[in-house]
C-alpha positions in Angstrom: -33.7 20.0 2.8 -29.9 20.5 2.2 -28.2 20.8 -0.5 -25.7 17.9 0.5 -28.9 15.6 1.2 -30.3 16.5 -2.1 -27.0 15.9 -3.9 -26.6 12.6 -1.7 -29.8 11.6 -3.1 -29.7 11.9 -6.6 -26.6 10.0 -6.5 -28.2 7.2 -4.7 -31.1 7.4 -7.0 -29.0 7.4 -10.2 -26.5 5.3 -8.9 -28.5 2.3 -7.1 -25.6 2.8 -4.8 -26.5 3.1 -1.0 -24.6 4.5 1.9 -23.8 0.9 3.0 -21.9 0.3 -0.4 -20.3 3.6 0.4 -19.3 2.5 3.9 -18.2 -0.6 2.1 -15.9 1.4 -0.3 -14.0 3.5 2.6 -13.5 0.3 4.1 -12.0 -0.9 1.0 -9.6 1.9 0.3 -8.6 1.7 3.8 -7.3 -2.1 3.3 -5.9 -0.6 -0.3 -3.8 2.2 1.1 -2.7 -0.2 4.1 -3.5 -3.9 3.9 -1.6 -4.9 7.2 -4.6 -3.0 9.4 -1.6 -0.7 10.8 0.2 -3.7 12.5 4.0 -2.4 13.0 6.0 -4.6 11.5 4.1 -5.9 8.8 5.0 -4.9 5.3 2.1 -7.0 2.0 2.7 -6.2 -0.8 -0.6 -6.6 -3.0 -1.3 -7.0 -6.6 -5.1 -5.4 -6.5 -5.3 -6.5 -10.1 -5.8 -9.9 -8.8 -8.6 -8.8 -7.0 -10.4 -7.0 -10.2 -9.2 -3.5 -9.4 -7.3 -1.9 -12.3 -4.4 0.2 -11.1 -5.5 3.7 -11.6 -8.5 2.9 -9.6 -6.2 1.6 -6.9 -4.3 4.5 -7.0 -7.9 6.7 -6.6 -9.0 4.4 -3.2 -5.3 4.3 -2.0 -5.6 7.9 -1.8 -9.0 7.8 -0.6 -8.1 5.3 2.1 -5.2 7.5 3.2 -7.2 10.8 4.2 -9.1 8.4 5.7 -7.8 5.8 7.4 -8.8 6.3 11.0 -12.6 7.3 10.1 -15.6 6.0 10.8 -16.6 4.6 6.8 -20.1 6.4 7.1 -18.5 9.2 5.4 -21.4 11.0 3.7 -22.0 9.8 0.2 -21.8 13.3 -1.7 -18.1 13.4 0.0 -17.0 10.1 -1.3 -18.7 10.7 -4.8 -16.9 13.7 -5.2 -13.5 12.1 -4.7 -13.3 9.5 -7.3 -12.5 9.7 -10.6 -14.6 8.8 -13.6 -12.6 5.7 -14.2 -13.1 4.7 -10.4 -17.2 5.6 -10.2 -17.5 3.2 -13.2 -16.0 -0.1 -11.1 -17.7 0.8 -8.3 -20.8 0.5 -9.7 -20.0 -2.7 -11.0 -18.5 -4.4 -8.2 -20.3 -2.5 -5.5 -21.6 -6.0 -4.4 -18.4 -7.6 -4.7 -16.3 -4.8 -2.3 -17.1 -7.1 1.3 -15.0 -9.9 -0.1 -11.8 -7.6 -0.4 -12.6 -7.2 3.6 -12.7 -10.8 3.8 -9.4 -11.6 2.1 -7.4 -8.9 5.1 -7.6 -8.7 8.8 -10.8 -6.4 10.0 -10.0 -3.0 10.8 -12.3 -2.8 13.1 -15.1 -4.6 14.4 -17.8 -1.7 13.6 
C-alpha cells in the first residue's frame, strides 16, 4: 500500500469524512471562488456568512476552488486535507452533511 492511501485512510478513519464529502467540498469551493459557474457577464456578490461559512474559511475554499476550478472534485482526499487550514478542517467536519445545499442554492457546474 501507499503512503498516500494510507495517509487517505487514516484521515477518513479519524475524520468520518469520506471521499464523497471531499468531492462535495471542491465542489463547494468552486461555487465560493466563482458563484456565477463562469457565465461571462455575471458578477454575485455573496455574503458566505449567510450560508454558515465564517470568512477565513471562505477565504481557505475560495482559494481552494481557484486551483481548482476546472477539475474533476475527486481530488484525492490526502490532497484536499493538506490544503485547509485548522480553522477550515474544523467546519468541515461539522457541516460536511450540510455542503450539497450550498450546490443547491447556485447553478451546477456540471452535471457529473
Amino acid at each position: 500500500m501507499s503512503q498516500e492511501y494510507n495517509e487517505s485512510l487514516q484521515i477518513q478513519e479519524i475524520t468520518k469524512l469520506k471521499p464523497k464529502h471531499f468531492a462535495d467540498l471542491v465542489r463547494s469551493a468552486q461555487l465560493i471562488f466563482d458563484p456565477t459557474a463562469g457565465v461571462s457577464g455575471k458578477n454575485i456578490k455573496v455574503d458566505w456568512e449567510e450560508f454558515g461559512i465564517p470568512h477565513d474559511v471562505a477565504e481557505n475554499l475560495k482559494s481552494l476552488g481557484q486551483q481548482y476550478q476546472y477539475a474533476s472534485p475527486h481530488i484525492p482526499v490526502e490532497v484536499i486535507w493538506s490544503k485547509l487550514t485548522p480553522k477550515t478542517r474544523i467546519w468541515f467536519v461539522e457541516n460536511k452533511d450540510r455542503l450539497w445545499q450550498l450546490e443547491e442554492a447556485f447553478p451546477a457546474l456540471d452535471e457529473d
